[in-house]
Structure formats: structure tokens, C-alpha cells
C-alpha positions in Angstrom: -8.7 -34.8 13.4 -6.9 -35.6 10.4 -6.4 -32.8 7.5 -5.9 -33.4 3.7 -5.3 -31.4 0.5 -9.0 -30.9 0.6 -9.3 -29.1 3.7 -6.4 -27.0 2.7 -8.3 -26.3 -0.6 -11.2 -25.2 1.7 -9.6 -22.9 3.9 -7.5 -21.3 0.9 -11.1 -20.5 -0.9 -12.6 -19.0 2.4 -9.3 -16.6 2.8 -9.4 -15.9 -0.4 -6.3 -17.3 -1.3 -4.5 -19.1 -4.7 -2.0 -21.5 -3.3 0.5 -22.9 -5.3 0.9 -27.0 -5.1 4.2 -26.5 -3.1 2.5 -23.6 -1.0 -0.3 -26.4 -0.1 2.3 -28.9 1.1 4.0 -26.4 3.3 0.7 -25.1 5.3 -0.3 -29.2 5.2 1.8 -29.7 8.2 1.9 -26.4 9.2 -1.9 -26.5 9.8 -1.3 -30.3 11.5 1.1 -28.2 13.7 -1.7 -25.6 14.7 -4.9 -28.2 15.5 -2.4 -30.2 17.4 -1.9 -27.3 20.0 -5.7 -26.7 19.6 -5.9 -30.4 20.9 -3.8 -29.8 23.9 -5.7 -27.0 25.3 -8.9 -29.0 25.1 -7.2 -31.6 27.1 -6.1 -29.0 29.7 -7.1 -28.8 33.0 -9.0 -25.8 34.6 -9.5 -25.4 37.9 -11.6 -21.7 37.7 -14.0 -20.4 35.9 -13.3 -18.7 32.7 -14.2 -15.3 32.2 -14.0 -13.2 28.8 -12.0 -10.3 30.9 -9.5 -10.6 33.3 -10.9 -7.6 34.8 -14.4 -6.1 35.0 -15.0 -4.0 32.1 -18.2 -1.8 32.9 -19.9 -0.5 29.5 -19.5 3.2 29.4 -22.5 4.3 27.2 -23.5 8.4 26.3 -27.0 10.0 26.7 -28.5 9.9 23.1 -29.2 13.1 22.4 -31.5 14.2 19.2 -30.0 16.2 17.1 -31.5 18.9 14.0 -30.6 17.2 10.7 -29.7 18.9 7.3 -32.5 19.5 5.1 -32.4 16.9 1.4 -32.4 20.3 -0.9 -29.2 21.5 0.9 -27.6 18.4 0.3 -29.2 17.6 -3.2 -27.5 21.2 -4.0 -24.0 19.9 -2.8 -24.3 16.7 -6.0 -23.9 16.4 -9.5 -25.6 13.4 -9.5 -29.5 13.7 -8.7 -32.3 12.2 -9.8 -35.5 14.5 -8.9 -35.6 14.3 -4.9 -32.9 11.4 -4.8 -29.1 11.0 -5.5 -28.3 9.0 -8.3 -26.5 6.0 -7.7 -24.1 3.6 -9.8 -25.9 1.2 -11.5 -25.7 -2.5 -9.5 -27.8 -4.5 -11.5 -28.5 -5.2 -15.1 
């Protein structure tokens, strides 16, 4: 796979990033670097099965248990900032 400024530009927006022009020609071949190595493991051989763990990990999950919840005036008394039954909120849009 061949890369280009315009890839770079790509990944840069997805990370959130401002690269400078001489920041972009030193992750160029860096990134050529990194999808070469990315190449040789595709072409590697294995023999076994892969697996996600080395070892068996069994899931260790707790009962749920219901539990009493604190009543809305009790916790409308604990804000400033209500609105009749409900908290008031920041405003999100105009």
C-alpha cells in the first residue's frame, strides 16, 4: 500500500492533530515504516490457532442485587439549579 500527503492529512484530522509541513514529511516515512511491519506479519506463517488470551480468562460476574434508591425531593433539595420536579441543565442548543 502506498501512502501520500493525503493520507497523512487524513490520519492527522482523525487524531485530532495540526501538523506542521515538516512534521508531515517526518511521519511520511515513519508511517511507511509502520505498514511495512504490518505487511510482514500478514505474510507470517502460523502453525496454531490464535486465541485472544494466552490463558483462559473465566468472566467473574456479581449477583445483581436491587437496591432502595434516593427519593428526587431529597436530591432536588441538595441543587441550586431546579426547574419544578427536574434539575436544570446548561443550555445545549439554541
Amino acid at each position: 500500500m502506498e501512502i501520500n500527503d493525503k493520507d497523512i492529512d487524513r490520519v492527522a484530522e482523525v487524531a485530532r492533530l495540526r501538523l506542521s509541513n515538516e512534521e508531515k514529511g517526518l511521519f511520511l516515512p515513519q508511517m511507511k515504516e509502520i505498514l511495512e511491519y504490518f505487511k510482514l506479519l500478514d505474510d507470517a506463517k502460523v502453525d496454531k490457532e490464535i486465541k485472544i488470551h494466552a490463558v483462559y480468562m473465566e468472566e467473574h460476574l456479581r449477583e445483581d442485587v436491587v437496591k432502595g434508591c434516593v427519593e428526587q425531593n431529597k436530591l432536588l433539595k441538595l441543587s441550586t439549579h431546579i426547574k419544578g420536579d427536574y434539575f436544570k441543565g446548561p443550555k445545549v442548543v439554541e
